[in-house]
TORMI-353387 format. One record per atom (N, C-alpha, C): residue in three letters; x negated, y, z negated. Coordinates in steps of 0.05 Angstrom, whole numbers, plus 5000, padded with zeros to 4 digits. Example, Ala and Ser with C-alpha at 12.3 -4.5 7.8 and 13.67 -1.06 7.14 Angstrom:
% TORMI-353387
ala473648864844ala475449104844ala473649344844ser474349554858ser472749794857ser474250014843
% end
This chain:
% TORMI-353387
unk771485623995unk774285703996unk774585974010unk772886234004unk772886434017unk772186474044unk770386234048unk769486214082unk772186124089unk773486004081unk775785844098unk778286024101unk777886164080unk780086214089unk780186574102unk777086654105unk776586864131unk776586694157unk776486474161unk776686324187unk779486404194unk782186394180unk784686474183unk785386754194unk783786984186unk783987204186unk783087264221unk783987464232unk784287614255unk782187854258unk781187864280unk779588154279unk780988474277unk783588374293unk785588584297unk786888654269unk787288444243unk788688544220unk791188344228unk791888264240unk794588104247unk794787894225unk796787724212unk797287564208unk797187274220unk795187104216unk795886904225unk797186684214unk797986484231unk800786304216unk799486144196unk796286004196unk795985864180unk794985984149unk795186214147unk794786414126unk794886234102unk793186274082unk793586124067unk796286424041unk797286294030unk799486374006unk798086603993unk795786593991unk794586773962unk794587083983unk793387004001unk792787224022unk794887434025unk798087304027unk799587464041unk801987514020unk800487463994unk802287553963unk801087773944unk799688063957unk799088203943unk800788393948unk801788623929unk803688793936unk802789053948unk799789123934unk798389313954unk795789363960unk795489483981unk792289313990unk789789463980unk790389733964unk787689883954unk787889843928unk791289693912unk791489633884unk792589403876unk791889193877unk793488893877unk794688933861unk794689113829unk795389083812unk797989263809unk797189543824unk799789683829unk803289603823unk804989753820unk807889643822unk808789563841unk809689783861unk810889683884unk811290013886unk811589993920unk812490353929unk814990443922unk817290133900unk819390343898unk819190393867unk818090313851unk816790443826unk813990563823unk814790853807unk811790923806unk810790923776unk807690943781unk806190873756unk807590993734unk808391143731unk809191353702unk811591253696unk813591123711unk815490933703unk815890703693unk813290553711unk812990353699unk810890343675unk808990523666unk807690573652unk809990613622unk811690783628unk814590833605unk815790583602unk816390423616unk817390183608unk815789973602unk813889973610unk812889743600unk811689813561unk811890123555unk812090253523unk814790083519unk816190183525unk819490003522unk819689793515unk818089603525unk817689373538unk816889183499unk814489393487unk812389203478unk815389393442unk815689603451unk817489703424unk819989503411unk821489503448unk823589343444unk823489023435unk821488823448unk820188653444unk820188583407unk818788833395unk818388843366unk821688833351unk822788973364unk825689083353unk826488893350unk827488783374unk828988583381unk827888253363unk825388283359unk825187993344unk824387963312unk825588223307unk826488313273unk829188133280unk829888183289unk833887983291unk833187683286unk830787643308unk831087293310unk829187223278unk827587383271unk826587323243unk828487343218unk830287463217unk832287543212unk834887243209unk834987193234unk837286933246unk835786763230unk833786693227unk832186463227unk831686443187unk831586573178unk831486623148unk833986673136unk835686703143unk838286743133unk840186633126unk839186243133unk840586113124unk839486163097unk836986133082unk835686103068unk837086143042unk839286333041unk841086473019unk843386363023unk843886363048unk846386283060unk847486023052unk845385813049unk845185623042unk846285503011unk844385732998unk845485772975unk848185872963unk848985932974unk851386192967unk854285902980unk853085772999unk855885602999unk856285442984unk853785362982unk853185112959unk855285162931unk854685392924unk856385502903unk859485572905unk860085602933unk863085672929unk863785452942unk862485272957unk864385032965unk862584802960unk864184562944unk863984462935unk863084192953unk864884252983unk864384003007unk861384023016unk859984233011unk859084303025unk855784153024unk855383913017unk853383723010unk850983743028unk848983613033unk845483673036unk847083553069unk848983483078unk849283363106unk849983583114unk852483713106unk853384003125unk850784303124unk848884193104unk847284443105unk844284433129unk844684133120unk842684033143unk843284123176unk846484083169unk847684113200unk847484333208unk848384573195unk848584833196unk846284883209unk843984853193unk841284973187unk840484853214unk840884653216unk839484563237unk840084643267unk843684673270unk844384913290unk842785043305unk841485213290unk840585453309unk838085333309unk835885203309unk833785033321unk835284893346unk836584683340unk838184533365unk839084883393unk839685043384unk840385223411unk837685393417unk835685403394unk833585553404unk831185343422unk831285053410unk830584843427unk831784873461unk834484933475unk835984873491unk834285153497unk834985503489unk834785613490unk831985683505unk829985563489unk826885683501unk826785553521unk827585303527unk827085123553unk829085333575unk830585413575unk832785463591unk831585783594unk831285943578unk830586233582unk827486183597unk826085963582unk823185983594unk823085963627unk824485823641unk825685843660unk826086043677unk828186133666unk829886423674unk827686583676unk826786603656unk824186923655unk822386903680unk821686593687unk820086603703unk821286643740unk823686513736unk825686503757unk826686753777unk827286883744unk829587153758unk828487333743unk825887373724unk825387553713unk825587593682unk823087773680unk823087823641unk825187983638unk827188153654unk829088333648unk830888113645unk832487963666unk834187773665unk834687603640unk832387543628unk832387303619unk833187523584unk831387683584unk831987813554unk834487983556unk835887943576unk839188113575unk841187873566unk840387663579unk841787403566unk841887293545unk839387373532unk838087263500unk839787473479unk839287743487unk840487913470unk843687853469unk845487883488unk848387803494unk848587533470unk847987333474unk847686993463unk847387083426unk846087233425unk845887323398unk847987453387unk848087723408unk851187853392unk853787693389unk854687523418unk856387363410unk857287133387unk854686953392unk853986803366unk854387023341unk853087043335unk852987263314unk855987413305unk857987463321unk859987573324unk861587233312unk861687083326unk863086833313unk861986703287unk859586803286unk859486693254unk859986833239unk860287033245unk861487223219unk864687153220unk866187093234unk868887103237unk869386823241unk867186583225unk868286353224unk870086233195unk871586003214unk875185963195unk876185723205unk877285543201unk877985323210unk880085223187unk881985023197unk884384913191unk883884783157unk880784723151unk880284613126unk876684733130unk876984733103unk872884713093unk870984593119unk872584383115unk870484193141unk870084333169unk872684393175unk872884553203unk871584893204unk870884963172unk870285213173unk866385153181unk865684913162unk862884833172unk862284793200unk864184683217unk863884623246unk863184863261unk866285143254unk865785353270unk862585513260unk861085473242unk858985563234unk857885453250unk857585183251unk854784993266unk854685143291unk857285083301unk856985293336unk857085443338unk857785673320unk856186053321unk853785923323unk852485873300unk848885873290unk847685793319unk849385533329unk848085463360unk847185633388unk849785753378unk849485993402unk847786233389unk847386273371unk845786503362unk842686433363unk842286143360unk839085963365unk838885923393unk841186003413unk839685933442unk838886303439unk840386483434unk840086673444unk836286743425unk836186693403unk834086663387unk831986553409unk832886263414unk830386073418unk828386283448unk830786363459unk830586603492unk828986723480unk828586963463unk827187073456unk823987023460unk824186813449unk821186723446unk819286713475unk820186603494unk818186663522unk819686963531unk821286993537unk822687243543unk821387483535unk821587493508unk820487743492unk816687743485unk816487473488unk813287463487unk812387523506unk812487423533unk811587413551unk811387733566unk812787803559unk814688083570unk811888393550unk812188243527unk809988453507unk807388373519unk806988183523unk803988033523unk802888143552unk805288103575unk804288273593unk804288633599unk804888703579unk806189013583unk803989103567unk803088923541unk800788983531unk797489013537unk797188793568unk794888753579unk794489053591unk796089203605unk796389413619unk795589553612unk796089683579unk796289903565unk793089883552unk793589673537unk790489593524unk789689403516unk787789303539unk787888993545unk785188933519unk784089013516unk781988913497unk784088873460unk785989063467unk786788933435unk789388853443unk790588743470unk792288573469unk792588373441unk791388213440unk791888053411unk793288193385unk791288303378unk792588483355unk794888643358unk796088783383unk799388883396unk800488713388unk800488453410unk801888233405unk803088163384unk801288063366unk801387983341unk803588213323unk802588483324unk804688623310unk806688653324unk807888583341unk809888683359unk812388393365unk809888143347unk812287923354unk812787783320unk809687683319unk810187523293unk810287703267unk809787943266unk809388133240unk812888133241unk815088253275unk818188283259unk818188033256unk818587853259unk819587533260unk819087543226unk816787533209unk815387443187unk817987763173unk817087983183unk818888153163unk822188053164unk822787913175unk825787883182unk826487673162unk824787633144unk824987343128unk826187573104unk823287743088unk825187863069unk827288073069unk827188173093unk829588333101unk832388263109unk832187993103unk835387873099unk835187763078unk833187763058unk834087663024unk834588003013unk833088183019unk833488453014unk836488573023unk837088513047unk840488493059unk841988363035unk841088133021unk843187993015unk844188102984unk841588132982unk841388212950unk843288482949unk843688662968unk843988862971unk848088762978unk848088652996unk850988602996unk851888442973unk851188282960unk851688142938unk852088362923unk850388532906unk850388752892unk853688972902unk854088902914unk856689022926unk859588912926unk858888682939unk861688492939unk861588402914unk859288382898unk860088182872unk860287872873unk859387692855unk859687452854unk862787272859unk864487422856unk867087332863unk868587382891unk866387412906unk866587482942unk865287412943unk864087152941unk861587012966unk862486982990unk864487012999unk865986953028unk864887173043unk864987433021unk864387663044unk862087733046unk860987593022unk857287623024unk856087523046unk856687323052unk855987083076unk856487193101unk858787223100unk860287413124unk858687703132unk858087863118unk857288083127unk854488103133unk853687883114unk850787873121unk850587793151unk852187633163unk852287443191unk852687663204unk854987873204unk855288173218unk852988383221unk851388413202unk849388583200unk847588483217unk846588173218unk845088123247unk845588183276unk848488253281unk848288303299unk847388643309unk847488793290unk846789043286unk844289063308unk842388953304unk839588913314unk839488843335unk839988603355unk839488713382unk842088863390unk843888963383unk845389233392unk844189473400unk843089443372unk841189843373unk838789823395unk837789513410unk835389543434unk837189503460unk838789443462unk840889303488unk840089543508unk841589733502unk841089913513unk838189973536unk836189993522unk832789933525unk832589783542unk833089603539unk833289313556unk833389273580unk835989433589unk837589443606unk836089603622unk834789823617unk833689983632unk830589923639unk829989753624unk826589573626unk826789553651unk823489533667unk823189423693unk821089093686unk820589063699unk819188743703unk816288863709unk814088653691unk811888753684unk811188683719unk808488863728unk806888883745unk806288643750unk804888413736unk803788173740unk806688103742unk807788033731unk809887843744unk811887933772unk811288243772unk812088203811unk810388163827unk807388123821unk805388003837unk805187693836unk806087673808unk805087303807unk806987123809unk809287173809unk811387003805unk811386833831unk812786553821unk813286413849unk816586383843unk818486493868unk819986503863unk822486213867unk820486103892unk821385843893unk819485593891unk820085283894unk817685103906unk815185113884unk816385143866unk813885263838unk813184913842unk810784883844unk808884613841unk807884433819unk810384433793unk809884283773unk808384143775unk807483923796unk806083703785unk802983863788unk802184003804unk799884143805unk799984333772unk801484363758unk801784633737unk801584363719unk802284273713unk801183983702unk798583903693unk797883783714unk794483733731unk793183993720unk792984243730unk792284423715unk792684453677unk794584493672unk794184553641unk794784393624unk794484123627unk796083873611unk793483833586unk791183953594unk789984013556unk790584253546unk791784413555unk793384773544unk795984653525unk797384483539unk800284283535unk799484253519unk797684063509unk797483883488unk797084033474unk794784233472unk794284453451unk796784533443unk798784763451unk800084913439unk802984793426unk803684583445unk806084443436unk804884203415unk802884163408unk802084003383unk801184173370unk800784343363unk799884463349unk803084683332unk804884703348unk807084823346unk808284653337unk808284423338unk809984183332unk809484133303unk807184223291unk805384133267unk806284403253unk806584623257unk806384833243unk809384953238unk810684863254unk813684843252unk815584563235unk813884403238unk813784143217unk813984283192unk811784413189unk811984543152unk814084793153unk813684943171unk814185273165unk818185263158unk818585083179unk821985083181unk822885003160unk822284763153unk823084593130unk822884753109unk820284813096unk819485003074unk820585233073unk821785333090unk823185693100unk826085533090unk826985353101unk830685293093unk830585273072unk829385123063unk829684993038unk828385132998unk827385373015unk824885383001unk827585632967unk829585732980unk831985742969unk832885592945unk833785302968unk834085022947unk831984982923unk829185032930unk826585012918unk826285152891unk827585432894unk826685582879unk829585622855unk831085552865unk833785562848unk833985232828unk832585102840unk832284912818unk830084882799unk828885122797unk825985192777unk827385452769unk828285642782unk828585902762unk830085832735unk830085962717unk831985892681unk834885972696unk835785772680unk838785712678unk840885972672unk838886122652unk840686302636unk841286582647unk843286722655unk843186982679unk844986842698unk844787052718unk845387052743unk843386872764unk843686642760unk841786462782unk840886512799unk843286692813unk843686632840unk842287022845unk841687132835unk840987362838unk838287272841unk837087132811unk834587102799unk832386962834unk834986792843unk834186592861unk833286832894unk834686992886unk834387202916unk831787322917unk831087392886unk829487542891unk826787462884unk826487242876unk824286982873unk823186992900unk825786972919unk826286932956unk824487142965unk825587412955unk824387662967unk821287722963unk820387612942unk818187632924unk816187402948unk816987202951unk816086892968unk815487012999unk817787173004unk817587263032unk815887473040unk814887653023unk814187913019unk810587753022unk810987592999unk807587473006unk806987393027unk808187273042unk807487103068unk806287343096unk806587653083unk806387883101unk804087903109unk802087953085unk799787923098unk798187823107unk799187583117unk797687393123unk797387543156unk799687583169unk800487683199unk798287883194unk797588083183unk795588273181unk792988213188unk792288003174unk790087863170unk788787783203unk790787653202unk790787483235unk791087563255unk791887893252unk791588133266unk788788233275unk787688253252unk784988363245unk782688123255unk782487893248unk780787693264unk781487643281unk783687633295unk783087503327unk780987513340unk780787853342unk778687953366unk775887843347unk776087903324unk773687823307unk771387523309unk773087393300unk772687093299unk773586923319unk775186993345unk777086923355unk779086773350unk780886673378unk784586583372unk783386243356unk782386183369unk781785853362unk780985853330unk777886003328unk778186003297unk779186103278unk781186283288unk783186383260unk784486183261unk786486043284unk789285893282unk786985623257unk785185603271unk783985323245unk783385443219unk782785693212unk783085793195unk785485763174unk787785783186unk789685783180unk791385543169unk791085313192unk791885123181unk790984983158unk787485033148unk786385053127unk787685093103unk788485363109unk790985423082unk793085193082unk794085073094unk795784933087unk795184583080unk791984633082unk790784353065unk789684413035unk788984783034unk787884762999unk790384832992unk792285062998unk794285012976unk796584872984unk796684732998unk798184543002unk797484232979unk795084212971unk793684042947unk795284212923unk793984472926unk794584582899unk796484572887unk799384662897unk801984602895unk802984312885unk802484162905unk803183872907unk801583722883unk799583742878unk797583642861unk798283702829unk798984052832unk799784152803unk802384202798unk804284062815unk807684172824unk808984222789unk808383992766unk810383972741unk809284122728unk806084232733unk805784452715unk806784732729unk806484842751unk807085042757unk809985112757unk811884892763unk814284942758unk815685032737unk812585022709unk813885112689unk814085452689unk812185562709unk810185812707unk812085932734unk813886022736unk815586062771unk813686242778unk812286572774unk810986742778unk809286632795unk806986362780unk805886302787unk805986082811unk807585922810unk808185802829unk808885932854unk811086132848unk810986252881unk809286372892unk806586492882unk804186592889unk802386342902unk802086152893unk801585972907unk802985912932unk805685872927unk807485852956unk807586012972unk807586292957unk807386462986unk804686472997unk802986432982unk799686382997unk798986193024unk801185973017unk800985783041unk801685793058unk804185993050unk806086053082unk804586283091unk802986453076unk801186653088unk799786583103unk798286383099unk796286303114unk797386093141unk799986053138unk800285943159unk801486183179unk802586443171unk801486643189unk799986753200unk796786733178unk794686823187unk794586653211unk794186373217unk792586183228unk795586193255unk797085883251unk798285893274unk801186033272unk801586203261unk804386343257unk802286623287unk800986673272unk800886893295unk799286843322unk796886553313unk796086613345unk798086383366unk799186243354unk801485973377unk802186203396unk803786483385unk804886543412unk802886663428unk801286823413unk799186923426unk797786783450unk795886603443unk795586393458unk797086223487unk799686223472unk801086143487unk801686303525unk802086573512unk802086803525unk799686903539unk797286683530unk794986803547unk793686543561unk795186343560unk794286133572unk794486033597unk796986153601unk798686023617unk798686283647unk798086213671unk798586453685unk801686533689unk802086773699unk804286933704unk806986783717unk806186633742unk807886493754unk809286233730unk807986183714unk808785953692unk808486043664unk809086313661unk808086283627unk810586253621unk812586323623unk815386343614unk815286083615unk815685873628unk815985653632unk814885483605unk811485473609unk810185373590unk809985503559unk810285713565unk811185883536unk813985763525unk816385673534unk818185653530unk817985343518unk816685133534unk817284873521unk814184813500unk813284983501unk811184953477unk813185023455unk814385243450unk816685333431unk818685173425unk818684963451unk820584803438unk820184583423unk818484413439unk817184253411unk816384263392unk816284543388unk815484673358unk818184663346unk819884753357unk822684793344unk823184413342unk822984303354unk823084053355unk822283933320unk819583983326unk817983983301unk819684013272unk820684353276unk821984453252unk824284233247unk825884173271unk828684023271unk827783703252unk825683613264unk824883323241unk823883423221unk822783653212unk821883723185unk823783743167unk826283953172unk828183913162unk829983673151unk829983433173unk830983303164unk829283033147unk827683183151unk824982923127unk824983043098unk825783303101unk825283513079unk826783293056unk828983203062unk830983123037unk830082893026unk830382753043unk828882443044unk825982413023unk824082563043unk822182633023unk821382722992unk824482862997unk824583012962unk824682852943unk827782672950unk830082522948unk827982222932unk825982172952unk825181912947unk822481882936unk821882042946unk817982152935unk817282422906unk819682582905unk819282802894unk818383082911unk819383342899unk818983592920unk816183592914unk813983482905unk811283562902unk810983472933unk811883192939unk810183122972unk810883272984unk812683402984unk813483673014unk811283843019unk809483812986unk807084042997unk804383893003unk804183582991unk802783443006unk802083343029unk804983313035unk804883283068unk804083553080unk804483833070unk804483973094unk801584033093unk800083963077unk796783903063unk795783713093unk797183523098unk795883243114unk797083453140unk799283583150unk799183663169unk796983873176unk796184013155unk794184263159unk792284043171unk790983863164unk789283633172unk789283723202unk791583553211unk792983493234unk791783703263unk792383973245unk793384243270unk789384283263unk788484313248unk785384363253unk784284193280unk785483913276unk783583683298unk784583863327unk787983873319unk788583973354unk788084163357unk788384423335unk786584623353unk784184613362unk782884433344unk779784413357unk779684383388unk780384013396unk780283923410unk781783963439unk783984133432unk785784273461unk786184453463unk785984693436unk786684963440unk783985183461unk785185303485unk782485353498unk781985673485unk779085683482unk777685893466unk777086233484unk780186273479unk780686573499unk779686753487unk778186963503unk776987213500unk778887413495unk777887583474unk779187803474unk779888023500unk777288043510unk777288213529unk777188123559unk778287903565unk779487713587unk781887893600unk781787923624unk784387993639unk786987753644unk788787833639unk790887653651unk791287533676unk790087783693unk790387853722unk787487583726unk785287573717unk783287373717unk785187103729unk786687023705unk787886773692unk788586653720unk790786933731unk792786893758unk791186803778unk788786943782unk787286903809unk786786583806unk784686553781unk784286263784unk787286033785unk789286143786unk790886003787unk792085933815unk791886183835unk792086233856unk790686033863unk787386033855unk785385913876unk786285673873unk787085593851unk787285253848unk789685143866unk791785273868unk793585193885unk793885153913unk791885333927unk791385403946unk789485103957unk787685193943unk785384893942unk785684633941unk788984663929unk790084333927unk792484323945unk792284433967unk794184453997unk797284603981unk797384773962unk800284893964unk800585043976unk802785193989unk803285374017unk805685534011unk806785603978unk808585753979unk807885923977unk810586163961unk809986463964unk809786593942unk807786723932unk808186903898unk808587173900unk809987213885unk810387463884unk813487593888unk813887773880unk815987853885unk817087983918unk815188083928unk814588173955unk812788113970unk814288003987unk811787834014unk811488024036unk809088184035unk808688314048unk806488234068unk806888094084unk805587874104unk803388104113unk803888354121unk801988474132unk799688534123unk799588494096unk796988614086unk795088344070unk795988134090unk793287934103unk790887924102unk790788164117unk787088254116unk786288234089unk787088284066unk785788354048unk783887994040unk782188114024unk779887864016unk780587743983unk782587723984unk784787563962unk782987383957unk782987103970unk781286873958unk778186893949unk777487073957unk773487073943unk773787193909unk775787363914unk776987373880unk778087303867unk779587123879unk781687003858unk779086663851unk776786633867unk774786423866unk773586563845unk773386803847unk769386973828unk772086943797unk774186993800unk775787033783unk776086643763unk776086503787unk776886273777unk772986193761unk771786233772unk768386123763unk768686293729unk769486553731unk769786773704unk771286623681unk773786353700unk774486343669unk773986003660unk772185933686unk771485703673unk768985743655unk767385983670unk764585973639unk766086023618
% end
């Protein structure tokens, strides 16, 4: 490949026409990696800090969005009476259905027009949504559930955006800064807010409840829906002023992107992350909505239920923390492949334990939710924190948004039939199989991580990933253009012998 394509090259430095693509897509010729001559390093060095802060900020909201029915759920149940396991299903299921639409559609964008573009859209989609569900009202009960379903929708595309947008965006801003503990950044910077955003809206609620009083659930519900939008407000700003990571004005293809070749290439990466997301979102969604419903029909009768029930919530969510810690700390250790199997592990022993001992523990709540939050811990340890990770390091620059985005969605996919098996399951089997099954799914996500998840190095460059991605396209006759700037003249350079020594680096 490198002989061939110095056969192209000129003695003079000229460009010649049959140039191959890789050659004439670097932005500069003593620093491929460089920005560009109209940003300089210390700028983009500041923003891409921006980059990995805001990233964190900003997906305290979507952990936040995403847990909130959890109470929410609860609290209508009690003041409206219409409001049966179909409209909660509907609700709840909302914002999966727009974060499904959302990650496919942002994953896109990010890659299209940019990690700035795409996370100015996501944040907007949220405030708005967010803004209508707090100020939802309709002609009867029924019509007040509808205007909810389509806030929550629009608040789950702007959510679902996040996820390649805001990953992709940390993941590369993080290689820059410090590429050997990329993983561990990552990890605190995406899935630690996401995971804190669970008890920080039972902590919210508890806290507005304590205020409005039980005889204003309207405004409990309501303000709690207002206060999310608080959160990407206070980063907007940030945002706005972000530049676009280094690798993606080098790697991007801005048109003529060669799916069926990106295919052909990563269709065992595919299988890995979107089955494996599909499996872990299967439990995590279902068990996160519902887990409310769960705990309000075991706490004592006698009291304030609905208090008792919040903070059972806060107590459930609070456990599931350190698991993200955990999974922090082994990545680089054990690596991504055997923590995520690690993890799903947890959700085959106490996923037994639960399920196995459900009529005794239910008598013991303390104890039962220590168990429950153990499972959901561990499903942070394992694939709560490395899916995105992984995701984010699998895929080269020109397609991560892309492939980051519909791996997320089949996961959200995942959550969307979990949810709706959740009832069924309860309904016809008893709530013990909800933890049995998610026992047979831990099964499940061990085989696929085994067999498709690929076994990334900690101390792997990103910039590696790209080259061999380069070489492959090149090698299989593609002829477009990457990068953000085609700077045809700087040809000469010996692009293909590295983006080859680069491609051999990441097949050992």
């Amino acid at each position: 490949m490198a002989n061939s394509a110095a056969e192209h090259r000129s003695n003079n430095g000229d460009m010649d026409k049959s140039i191959s693509p890789v050659e004439h897509n670097v932005i500069n010729p003593e620093d491929p990696t460089a920005p560009s001559k109209e940003v300089s390093s210390k700028k983009q060095s500041l923003s891409d800090l921006f980059t990995i802060f805001c990233a964190g900020a900003a997906l305290i909201s979507d952990g936040y969005q995403n847990s909130l029915m959890t109470m929410v759920n609860v609290v209508l149940k009690k003041e409206y009476k219409q409001y049966t396991s179909q409209y909660s299903t509907q609700v709840s299921n909302a914002l999966i259905v727009g974060e499904i639409i959302g990650q496919i559609t942002i994953g896109l964008t990010c890659d299209y027009l940019g990690r700035k573009a795409a996370i100015i859209i996501t944040t907007l989609m949220i405030i708005v949504g967010g803004i209508l569900a707090t100020a939802s009202n309709g002609y009867s009960v029924i019509g007040l559930f509808w205007m909810l379903t389509v806030s929550r929708g629009i608040v789950g595309f702007g959510t679902g955006g996040e996820y390649p947008a805001s990953s992709t965006s940390a993941s590369e801003a993080a290689n820059e800064h410090r590429q050997s503990q990329r993983g561990p950044i990552f990890i605190l910077v995406t899935n630690l807010p996401l995971s804190f955003g669970g008890p920080l809206a039972v902590s919210i609620f508890l806290i507005v409840l304590s205020a409005a009083g039980q005889n204003h659930l309207s405004t409990v519900w309501r303000v709690c829906f207002g206060i999310g939008v608080v959160f990407p407000l206070s980063v907007f700003y940030f945002r706005i002023k972000m530049l676009n990571s280094k690798l993606y004005r080098r790697g991007a293809i801005k048109a003529r992107v060669p799916y069926k070749l990106v295919a052909k290439y990563y269709w065992k990466d595919m299988i890995g992350t979107c089955g494996a997301w599909f499996l872990y979102d299967f439990v995590t969604f279902a068990n996160g909505t519902f887990s409310g419903t769960i705990l309000s029909s075991i706490v004592p009768t006698k009291g304030d239920v609905l208090r008792s029930t919040g903070e059972w919530q806060l107590l459930l969510g609070m456990l599931s923390i350190p698991g993200v810690f955990l999974g922090a700390f082994l990545c680089n250790r054990i690596g991504r492949k055997n923590t995520m199997m690690l993890g799903f592990s947890g959700y085959l022993v106490f996923g037994l334990i639960v399920g196995c001992a459900y009529d005794k523990l239910v008598k013991i709540v303390p104890l039962f939710v220590v168990f429950y939050g153990l499972m959901q811990s561990s499903g942070n340890l394992g694939p709560g924190d490395m899916l995105g990770l992984i995701s984010s390091e699998s895929y080269a620059t020109a397609v991560r948004g892309t492939c980051y985005g519909i791996s997320a969605a089949v996961g959200k996919a995942g959550g969307a039939i979990g949810i709706e098996a959740f009832t069924p399951i309860q309904t016809h089997l008893g709530k013990r199989y909800t933890f049995i099954v998610a026992a047979c799914v831990g099964v499940a996500g061990i085989l696929v991580t085994y067999f498709f998840i690929p076994d990334i190095k900690s101390n792997e460059d990103l910039a590696d990933r790209d080259e061999a991605f380069r070489a492959y396209l090149v090698e299989h006759g593609w002829d477009g253009s990457m990068g953000e700037e085609d700077l045809k003249a700087l040809a000469h350079e010996d692009i293909p012998a590295t983006a080859l020594e680069s491609a051999e680096k990441v097949e050992k």
